[in-house]
C-alpha positions in Angstrom: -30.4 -53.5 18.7 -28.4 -54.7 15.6 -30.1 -55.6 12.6 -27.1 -57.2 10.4 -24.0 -56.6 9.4 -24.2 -56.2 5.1 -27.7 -55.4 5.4 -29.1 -55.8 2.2 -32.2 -53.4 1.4 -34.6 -52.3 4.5 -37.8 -50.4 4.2 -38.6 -47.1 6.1 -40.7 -48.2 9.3 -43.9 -46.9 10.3 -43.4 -43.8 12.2 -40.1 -42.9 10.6 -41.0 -40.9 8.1 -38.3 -38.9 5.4 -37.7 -35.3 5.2 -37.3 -33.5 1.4 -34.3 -30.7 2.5 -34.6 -27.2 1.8 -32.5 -24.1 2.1 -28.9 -24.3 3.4 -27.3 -27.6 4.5 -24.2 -26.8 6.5 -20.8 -28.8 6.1 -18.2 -28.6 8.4 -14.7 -30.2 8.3 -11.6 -30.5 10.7 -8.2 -32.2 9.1 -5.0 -32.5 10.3 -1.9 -32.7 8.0 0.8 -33.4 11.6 3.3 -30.8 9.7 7.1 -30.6 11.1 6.9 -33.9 12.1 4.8 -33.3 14.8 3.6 -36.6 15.0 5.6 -39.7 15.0 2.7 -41.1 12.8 3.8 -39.0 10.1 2.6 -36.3 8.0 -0.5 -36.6 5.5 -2.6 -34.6 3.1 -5.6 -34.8 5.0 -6.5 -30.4 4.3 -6.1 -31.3 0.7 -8.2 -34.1 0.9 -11.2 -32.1 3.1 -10.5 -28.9 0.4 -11.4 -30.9 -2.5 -14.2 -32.7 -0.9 -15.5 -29.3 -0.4 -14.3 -28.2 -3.5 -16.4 -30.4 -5.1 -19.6 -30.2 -2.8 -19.8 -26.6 -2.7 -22.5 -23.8 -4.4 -26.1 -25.2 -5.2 -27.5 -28.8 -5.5 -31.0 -30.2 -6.7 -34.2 -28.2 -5.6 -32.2 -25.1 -4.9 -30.2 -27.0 -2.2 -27.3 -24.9 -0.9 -24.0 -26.5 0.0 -22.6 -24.1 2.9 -19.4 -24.5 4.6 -19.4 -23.7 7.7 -15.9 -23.8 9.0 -12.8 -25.7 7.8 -10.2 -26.1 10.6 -6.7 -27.4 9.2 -3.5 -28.4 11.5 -3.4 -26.3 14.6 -6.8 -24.8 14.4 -8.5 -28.7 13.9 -9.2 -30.5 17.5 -11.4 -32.9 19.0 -13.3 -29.9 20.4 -14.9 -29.6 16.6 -16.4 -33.2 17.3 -17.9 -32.7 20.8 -21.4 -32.3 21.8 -22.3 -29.4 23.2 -24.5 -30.3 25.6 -21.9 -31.9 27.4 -19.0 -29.4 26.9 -19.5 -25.8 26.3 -18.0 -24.4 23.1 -19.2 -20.7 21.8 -17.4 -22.1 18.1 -19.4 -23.6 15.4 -18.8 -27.3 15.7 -20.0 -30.7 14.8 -23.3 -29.6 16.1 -23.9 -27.0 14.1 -23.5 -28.8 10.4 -25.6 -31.7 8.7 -22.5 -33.0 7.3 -19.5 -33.3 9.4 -15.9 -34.9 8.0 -13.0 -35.4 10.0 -9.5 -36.6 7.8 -6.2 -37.4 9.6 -4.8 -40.1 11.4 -7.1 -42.4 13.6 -7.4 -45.6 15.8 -9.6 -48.2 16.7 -8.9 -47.8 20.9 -7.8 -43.9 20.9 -10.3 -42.3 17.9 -9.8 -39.3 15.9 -6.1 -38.0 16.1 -5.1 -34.2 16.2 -2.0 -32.2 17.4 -3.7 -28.9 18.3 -0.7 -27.5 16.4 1.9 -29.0 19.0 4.5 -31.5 19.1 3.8 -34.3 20.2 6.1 -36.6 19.0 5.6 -40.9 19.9 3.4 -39.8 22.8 0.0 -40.2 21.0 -2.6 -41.1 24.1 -3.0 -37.9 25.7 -6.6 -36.9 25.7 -6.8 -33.5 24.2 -5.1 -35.3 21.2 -7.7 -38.0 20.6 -11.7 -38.5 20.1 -12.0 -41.8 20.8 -16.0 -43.1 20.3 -16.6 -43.0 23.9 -16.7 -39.7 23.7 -18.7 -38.7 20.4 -22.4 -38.6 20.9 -22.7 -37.9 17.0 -26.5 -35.7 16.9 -27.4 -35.5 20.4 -30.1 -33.5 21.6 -30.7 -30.0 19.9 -27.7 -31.0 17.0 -28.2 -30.2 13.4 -26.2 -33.5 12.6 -27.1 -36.4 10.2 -23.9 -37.7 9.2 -20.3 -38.3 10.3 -17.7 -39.4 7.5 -14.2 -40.4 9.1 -11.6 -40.4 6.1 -8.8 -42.4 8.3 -7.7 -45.6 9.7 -9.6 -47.8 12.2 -12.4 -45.1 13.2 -15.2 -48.1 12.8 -12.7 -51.0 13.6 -14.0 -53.1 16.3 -17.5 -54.5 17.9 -20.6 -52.8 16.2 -22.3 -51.9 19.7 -19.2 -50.1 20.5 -19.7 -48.1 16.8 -23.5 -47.8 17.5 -23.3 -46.0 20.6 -21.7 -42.9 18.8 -24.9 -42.5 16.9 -27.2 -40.3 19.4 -29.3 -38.4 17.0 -27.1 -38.8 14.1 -28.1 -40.8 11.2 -25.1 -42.9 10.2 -21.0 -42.6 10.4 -19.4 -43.6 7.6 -15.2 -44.7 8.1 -13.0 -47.5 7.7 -12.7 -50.8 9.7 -8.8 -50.8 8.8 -6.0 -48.8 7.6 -7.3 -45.5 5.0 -5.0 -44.8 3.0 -5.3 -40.5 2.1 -6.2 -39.9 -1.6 -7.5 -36.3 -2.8 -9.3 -37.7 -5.8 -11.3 -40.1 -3.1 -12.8 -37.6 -1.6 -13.8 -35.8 -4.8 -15.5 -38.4 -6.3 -17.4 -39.0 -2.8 -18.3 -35.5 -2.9 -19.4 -35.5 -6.6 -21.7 -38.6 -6.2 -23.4 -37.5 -3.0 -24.2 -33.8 -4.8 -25.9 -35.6 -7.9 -27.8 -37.5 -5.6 -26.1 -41.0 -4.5 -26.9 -42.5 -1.4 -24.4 -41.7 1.2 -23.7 -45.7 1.9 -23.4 -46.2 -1.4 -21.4 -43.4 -2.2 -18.6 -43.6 0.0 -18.2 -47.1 -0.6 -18.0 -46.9 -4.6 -15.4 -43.7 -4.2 -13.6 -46.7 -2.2 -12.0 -47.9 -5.2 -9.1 -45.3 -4.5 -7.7 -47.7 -2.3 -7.1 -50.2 -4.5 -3.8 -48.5 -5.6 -2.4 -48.5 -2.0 -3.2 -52.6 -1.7 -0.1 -53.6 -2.8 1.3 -52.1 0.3 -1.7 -52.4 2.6 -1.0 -55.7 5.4 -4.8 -56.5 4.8 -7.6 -55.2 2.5 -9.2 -51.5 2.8 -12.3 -52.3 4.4 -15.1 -49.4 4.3 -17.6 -49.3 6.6 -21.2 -47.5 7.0 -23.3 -47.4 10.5 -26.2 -46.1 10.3 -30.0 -46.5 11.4 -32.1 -48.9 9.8 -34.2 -46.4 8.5 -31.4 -44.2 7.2 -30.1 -46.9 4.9 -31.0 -44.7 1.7 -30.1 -41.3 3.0 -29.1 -38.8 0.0 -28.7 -35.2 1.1 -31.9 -34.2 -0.6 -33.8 -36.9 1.2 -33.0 -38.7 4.6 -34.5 -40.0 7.6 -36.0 -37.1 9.4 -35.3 -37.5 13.5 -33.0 -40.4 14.4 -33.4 -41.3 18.3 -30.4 -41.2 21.4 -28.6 -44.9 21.5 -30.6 -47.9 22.7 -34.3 -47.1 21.4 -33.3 -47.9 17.4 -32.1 -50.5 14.8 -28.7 -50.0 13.5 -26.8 -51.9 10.7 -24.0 -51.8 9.2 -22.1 -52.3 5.9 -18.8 -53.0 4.8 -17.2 -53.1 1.5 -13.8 -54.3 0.8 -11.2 -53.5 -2.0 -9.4 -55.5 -3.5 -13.0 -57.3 -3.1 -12.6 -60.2 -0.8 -13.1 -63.1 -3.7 -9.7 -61.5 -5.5 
């Protein structure tokens, strides 16, 4: 069920109470920079961009928080396998499952998902299926998952219909991305991590860091739209306090925001 698209404020419904975290939250990130022109989309800072967002996340948060990473996979060692559920496809590696906080940053698109090479050429021959993540496949937080939220730092990863972007959300809490082309900036993903550690909402916060993309607009074709999913009742998520259990696609309210920059009235 679809609430709205920029939601405005919702309230916490009855039964879906907040959690206060303790202890360790884990972070776990998987970039790909396409290196030796592997790809014919071209090569991008993407490892920079995940090291600094760690950079910046790391080491201890309010209430005796601990920011943990869990793995970082760059290039060859980053694949879609680091997004899959496990209780669909075995994997004895940490994954997405394992983490609270799970960023992906290299190329993407709206039909084939999340891009990787697996470390191999591949040229102009970008649809193969061990190369792409496309939403069909994620089932973000299902089942026994630690997740809570997805952040996709690349293009087109939330472009299209919301129920198509909804059905990724099976336990997780929200996916934050970009409903058009991203372009990479390291100081983006700094700021996004700086804001979310002092205590910003996570809608909020990766919007605002948004304003990075205003240098690329010039040579952008359209606007650099951000976009949040999320549950209703994870609206206000920060990652000291956040919606507690989230349920499987089909049995919540989602909703979604979008941001644009340049703002759409320039």
């Amino acid at each position: 069920m679809e609430a709205t698209v920029n939601d405005g404020i919702f309230e916490t419904r009855a039964g879906k109470g907040k959690v206060n975290h303790s202890g360790n939250l884990y972070i776990g990130m998987s970039s790909d920079n396409y290196l030796n022109n592997s790809c014919a989309f071209g090569s991008r800072v993407s490892s920079q961009c995940a090291d600094y967002f760690g950079q910046f996340l790391g080491g201890t948060g309010y209430n005796n928080v601990s920011f943990s990473v869990l793995f970082n996979r760059k290039n060859g060692n980053a694949s879609k396998s680091d997004f899959l559920s496990k209780a669909y496809y075995a994997n004895s590696h940490a994954n997405i499952d394992d983490v609270h906080f799970m960023l992906f940053v290299g190329h993407g698109r709206s039909d084939y998902g999340l891009h990787f090479t697996n470390g191999v050429y591949h040229g102009a021959d970008h649809d193969a299926s061990n190369i792409n993540l496309p939403r069909s496949e994620a089932a973000f937080g299902y089942r026994d998952a630690k997740t809570k939220w997805v952040a996709a730092y690349t293009c087109n990863f939330l472009t299209g219909r919301n129920d198509s972007v909804y059905s990724t959300l099976q336990g997780a809490n929200m996916v934050l991305g970009y409903g058009s082309a991203s372009y990479l900036v390291r100081d983006q993903m700094g700021a996004f991590a700086q804001k979310i550690k002092s205590g910003g909402e996570l809608v909020e916060s990766w919007h605002e860091a948004g304003i990075y993309h205003t240098q690329y607009a010039p040579h952008d074709t359209g606007r650099g739209i951000l976009k949040a999913v999320y549950v209703i009742d994870a609206r206000h998520d920060t990652l000291y306090s956040y919606l507690k259990t989230a349920g499987e696609y089909g049995v919540e309210v989602y909703g979604s925001y979008i941001k644009s920059y340049p703002p759409r009235d320039e």
